[in-house]
C-alpha positions as CSV (number, residue, x, y, z in Angstrom):
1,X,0.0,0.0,0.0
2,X,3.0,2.5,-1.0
3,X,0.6,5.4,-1.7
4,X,-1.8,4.8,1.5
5,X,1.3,4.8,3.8
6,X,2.6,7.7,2.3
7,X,-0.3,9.9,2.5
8,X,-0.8,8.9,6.4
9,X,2.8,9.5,7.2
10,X,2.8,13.0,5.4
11,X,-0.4,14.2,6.2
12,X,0.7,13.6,10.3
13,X,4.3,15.0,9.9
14,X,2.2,18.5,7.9
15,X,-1.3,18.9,9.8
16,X,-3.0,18.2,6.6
17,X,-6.2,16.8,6.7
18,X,-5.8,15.0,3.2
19,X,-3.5,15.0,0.7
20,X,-4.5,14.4,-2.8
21,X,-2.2,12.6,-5.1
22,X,-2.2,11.7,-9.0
23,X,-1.0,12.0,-12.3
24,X,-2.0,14.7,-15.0
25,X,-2.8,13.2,-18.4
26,X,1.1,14.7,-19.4
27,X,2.6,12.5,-16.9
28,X,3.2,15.2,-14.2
29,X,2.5,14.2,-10.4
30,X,0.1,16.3,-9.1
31,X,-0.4,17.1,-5.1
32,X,-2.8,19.5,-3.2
33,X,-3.5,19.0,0.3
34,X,-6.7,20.0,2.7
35,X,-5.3,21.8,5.7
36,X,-7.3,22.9,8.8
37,X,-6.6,26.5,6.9
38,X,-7.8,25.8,3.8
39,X,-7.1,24.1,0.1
40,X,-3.5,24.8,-1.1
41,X,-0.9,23.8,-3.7
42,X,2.1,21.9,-2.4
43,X,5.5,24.1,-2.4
44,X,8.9,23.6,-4.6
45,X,10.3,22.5,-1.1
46,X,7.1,20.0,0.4
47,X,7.2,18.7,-3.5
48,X,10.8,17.7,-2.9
49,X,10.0,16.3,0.4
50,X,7.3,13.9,-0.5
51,X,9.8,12.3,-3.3
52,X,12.1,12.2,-0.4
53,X,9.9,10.5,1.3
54,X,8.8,8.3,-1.3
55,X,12.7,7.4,-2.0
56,X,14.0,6.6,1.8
57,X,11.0,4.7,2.8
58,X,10.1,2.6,0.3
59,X,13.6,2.8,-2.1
60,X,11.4,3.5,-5.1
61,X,11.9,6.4,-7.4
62,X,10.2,8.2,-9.7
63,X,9.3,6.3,-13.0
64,X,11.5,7.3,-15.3
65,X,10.4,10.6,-17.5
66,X,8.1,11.6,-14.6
67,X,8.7,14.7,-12.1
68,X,6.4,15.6,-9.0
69,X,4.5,18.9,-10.1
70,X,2.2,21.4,-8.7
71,X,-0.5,20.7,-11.1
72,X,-4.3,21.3,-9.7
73,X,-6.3,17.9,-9.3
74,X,-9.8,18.4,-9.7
75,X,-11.3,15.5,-8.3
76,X,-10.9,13.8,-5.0
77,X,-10.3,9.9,-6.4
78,X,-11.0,9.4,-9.9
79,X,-8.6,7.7,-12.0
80,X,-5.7,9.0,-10.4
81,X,-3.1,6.3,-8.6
82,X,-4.0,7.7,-5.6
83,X,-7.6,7.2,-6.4
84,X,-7.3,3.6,-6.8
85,X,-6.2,3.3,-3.6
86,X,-8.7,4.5,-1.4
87,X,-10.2,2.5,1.3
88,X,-14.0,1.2,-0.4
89,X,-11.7,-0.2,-3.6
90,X,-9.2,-1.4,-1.4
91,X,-11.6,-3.4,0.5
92,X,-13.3,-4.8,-2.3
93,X,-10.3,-6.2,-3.9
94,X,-9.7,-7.7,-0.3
95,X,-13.1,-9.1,-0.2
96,X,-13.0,-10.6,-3.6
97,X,-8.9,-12.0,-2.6
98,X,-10.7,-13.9,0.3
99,X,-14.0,-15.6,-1.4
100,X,-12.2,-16.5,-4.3
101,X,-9.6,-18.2,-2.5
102,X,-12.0,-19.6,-0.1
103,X,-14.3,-21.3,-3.6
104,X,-11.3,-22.5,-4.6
105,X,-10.7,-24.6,-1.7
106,X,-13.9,-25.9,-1.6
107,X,-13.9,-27.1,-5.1
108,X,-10.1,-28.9,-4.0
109,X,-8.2,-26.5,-7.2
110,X,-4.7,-26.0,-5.4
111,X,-3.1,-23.8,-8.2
112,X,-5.2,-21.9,-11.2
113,X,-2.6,-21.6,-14.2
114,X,-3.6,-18.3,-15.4
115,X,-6.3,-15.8,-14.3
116,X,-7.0,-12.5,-16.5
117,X,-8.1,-9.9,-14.5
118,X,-10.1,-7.2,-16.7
119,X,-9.8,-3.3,-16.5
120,X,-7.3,-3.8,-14.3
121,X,-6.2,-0.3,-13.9
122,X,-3.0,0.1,-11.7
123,X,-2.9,-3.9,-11.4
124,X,-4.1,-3.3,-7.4
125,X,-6.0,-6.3,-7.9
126,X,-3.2,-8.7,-9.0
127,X,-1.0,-7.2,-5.9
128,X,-3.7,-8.5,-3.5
129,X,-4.1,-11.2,-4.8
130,X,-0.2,-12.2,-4.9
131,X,0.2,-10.7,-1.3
132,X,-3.0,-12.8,0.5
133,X,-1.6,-16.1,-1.5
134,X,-4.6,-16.9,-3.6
135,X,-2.9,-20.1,-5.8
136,X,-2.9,-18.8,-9.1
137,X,0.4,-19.2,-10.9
138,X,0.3,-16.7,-13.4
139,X,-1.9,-13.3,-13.4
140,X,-2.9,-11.2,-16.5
141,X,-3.8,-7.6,-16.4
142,X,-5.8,-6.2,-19.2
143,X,-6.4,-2.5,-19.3
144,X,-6.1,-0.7,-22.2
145,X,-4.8,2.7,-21.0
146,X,-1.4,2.1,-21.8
147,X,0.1,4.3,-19.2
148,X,-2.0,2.9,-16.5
149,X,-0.7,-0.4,-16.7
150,X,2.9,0.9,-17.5
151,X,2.5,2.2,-14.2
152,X,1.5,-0.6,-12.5
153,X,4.0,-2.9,-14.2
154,X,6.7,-0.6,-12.3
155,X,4.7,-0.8,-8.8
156,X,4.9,-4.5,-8.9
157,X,8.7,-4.4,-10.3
158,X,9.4,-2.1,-6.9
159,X,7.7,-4.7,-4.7
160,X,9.9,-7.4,-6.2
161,X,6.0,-9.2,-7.1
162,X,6.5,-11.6,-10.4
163,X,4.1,-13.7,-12.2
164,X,1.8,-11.1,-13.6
165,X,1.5,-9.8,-17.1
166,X,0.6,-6.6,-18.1
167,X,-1.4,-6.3,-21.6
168,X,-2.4,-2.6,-22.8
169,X,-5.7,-3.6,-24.7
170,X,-9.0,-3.2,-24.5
171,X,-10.8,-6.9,-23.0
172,X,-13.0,-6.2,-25.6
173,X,-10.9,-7.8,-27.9
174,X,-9.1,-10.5,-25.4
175,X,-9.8,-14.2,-26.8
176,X,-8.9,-16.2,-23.2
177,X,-6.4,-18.2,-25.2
178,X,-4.0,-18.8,-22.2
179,X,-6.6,-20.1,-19.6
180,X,-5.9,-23.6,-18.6
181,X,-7.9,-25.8,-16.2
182,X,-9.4,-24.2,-14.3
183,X,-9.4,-21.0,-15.9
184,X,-10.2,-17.7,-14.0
185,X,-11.7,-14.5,-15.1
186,X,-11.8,-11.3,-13.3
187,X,-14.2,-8.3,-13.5
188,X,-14.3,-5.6,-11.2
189,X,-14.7,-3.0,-13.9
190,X,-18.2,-3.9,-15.0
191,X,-20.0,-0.3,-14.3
192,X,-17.0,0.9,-16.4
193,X,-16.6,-1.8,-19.5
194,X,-18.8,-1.1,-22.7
195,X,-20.6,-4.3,-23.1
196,X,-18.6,-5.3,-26.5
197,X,-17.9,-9.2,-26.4
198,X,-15.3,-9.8,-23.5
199,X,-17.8,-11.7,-21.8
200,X,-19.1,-13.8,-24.3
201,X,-15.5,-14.1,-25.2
202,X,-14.6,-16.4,-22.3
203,X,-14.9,-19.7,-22.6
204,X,-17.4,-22.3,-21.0
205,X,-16.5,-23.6,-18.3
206,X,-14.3,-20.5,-16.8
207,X,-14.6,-19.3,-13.4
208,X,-15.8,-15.9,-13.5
209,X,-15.5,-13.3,-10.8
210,X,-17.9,-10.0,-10.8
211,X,-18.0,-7.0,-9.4
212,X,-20.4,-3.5,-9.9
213,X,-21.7,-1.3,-7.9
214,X,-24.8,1.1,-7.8
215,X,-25.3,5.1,-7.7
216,X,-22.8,5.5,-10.5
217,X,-22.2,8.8,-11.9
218,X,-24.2,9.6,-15.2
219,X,-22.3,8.1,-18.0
220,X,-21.4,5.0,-16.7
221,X,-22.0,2.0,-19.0
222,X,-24.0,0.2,-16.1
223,X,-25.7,0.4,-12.3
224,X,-26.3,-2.6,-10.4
225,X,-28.8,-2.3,-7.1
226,X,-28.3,-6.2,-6.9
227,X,-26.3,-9.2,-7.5
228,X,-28.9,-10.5,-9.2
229,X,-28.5,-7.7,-12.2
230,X,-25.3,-8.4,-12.7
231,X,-26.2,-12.0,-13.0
232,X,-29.3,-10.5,-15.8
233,X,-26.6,-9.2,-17.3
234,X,-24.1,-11.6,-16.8
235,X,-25.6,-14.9,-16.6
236,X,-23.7,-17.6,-14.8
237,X,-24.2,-21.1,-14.3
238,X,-23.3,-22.9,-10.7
239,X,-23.0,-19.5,-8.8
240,X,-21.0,-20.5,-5.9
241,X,-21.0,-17.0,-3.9
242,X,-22.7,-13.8,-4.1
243,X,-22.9,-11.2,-1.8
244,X,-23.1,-7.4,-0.8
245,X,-20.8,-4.9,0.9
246,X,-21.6,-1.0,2.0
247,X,-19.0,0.9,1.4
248,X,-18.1,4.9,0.9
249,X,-15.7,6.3,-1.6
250,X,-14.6,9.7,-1.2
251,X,-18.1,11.3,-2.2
252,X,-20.7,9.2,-1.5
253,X,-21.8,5.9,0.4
254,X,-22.9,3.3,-2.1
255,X,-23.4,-0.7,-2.2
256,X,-20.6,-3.1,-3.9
257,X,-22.0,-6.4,-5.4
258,X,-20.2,-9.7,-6.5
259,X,-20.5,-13.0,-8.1
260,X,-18.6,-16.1,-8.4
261,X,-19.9,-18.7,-10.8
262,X,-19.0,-21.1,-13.6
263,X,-19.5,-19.6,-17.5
264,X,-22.2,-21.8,-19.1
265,X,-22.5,-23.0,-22.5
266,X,-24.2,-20.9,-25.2
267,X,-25.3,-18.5,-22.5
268,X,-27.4,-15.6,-24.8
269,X,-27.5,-12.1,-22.8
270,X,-30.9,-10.7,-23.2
271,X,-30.9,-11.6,-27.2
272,X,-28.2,-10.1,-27.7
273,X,-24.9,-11.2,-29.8
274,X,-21.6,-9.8,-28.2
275,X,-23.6,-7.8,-26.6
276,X,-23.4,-5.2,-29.5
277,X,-26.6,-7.1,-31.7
278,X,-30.0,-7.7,-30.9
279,X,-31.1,-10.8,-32.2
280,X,-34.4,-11.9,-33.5
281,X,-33.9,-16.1,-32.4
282,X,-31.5,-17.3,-31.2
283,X,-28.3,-15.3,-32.2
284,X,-27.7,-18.3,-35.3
285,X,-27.4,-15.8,-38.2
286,X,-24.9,-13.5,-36.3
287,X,-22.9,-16.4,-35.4
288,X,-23.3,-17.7,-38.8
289,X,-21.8,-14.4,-40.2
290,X,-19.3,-13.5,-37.5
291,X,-17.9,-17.2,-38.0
292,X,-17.9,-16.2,-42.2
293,X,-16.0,-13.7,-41.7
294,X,-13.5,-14.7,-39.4
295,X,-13.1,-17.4,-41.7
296,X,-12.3,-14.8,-44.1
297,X,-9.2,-12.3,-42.4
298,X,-12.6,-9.9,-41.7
299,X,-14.5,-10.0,-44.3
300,X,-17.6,-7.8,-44.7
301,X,-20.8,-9.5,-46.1
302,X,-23.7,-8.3,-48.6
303,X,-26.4,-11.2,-48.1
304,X,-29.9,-11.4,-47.4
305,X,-29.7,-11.4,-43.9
306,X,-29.1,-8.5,-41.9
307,X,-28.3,-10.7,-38.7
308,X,-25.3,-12.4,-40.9
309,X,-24.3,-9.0,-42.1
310,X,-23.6,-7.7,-38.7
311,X,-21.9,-10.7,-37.3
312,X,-19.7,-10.3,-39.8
313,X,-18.9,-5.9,-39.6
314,X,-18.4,-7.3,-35.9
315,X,-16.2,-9.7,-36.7
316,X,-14.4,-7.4,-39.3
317,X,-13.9,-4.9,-36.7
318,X,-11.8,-7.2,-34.7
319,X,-13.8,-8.3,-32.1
């Protein structure tokens, strides 16, 4: 927890109240801090201090071609590193470390070969999940911000934490190909993640792990008030846990959701195909074209059907 322990230590040693940390989209490091006199920039000299600080405690430096700066953040959390860290998302990520690991005892799996975790972010996920000793042997990030998962790649390089991949693409486009048996899947972005295939992407049989929340900002790609809507959504076969947690984020006190179950075979989604389709039947004429095209290095199609016609411009988008 390099950035929690920081801002505790520093906002003791300066009578700050909170300190606000994060990264401006030119790769500056940006600080402001809440003191009982008001809302202020950090100084040249507290700047230099707090990558003193970040240097002799924890013997990390700066990523390379970054400097700390006295950039305004405008939001408390957000998408900032800081942000990621704060105490509702740390929690969850502990709460889903602990039922996973507990369903996987039950079923008897000692070690899970490889385990994608979607919209991973800053990798916190994979950390927590390497530090409470949940047996998966290798862990793959996915999150297609490219400087977000540069960023965690170097986080888990400081912490001398190996057997995690970091992939810069969207999970949209993920095909699972690495998942052995048995095969794990993470979500905790699901409020976040346009609905474009990654779930119907993952194969039968997978393990998948959900998370989403309700009272979501307006536009978010989803609200869940339940489990259960995630599970609408997101059908599963076998659910072996689900469950609610209250939490509060920086702004506002909200509910957290999850499920654990096993993908099912052929699972439709509200006659949908991918998600990005309505279908008519039974999703055969998308499938039909999206499996023509494929065939085909992306071929677009001119039939008769519009179903086969737009499983095929999905396919030819790369999906």
């Amino acid at each position: 927890m390099i950035v929690r322990d920081l801002v505790q230590e520093y906002t003791v040693k300066n009578n700050a109240r909170f300190l606000r940390l994060g990264m401006s989209p030119d790769g500056v490091y940006t600080a402001r801090i809440l003191t009982p006199g008001g809302e202020r920039e950090l100084s040249d000299r507290n700047l230099k201090r707090l990558e003193q600080l970040i240097k002799l405690k924890y013997n990390l430096s700066m990523p390379a071609g970054y400097r700390l700066g006295e950039s305004v953040i405008t939001e408390t959390s957000g998408y900032s590193l800081s942000g990621s860290y704060t105490d509702d998302l740390v929690i969850s990520k502990i709460w889903l470390a602990h039922e996973l690991a507990k369903v996987l005892k039950e079923a008897g799996v000692d070690s899970v070969p490889v385990a994608y975790v979607l919209g991973s972010w800053y990798g916190n996920q994979s950390i927590i999940l390497r530090k409470m000793g949940v047996p998966i042997d290798q862990i793959i990030n996915v999150e297609r911000n490219p400087q977000w998962s540069k960023t965690g790649q170097q986080i888990q390089q400081a912490m001398g934490i190996g057997g995690i991949k970091n992939w810069a693409i969207d999970a949209n486009r993920v095909s699972f190909r690495r998942l052995g048996s048995p095969g794990v899947v993470i979500n905790t972005s699901t409020n976040d993640m346009p609905d474009h295939g990654w779930f119907d992407h993952i194969p039968q049989g997978t393990l998948v792990v959900l998370q989403g929340r309700d009272k979501e900002p307006p536009g978010a790609e989803h609200n869940y008030k339940s489990p259960e809507e995630i599970l609408e959504l997101y059908p599963l076969d076998n659910i072996l846990y689900q469950g609610t947690r209250h939490l509060q984020d920086p702004e506002t006190d909200y509910d957290r959701h999850m499920v654990i179950g096993i993908k099912g075979p052929n699972q439709l989604r509200e006659l949908t195909f991918m998600g990005m389709s309505q279908c008519t039947k039974d999703c055969s004429g998308h499938k039909a074209g999206y499996a023509w095209s494929k065939q085909r290095g992306g071929a677009h199609a001119a039939s008769w059907s519009p179903s086969f016609n737009k499983g095929a411009e999905i396919a030819a988008a790369g999906y």
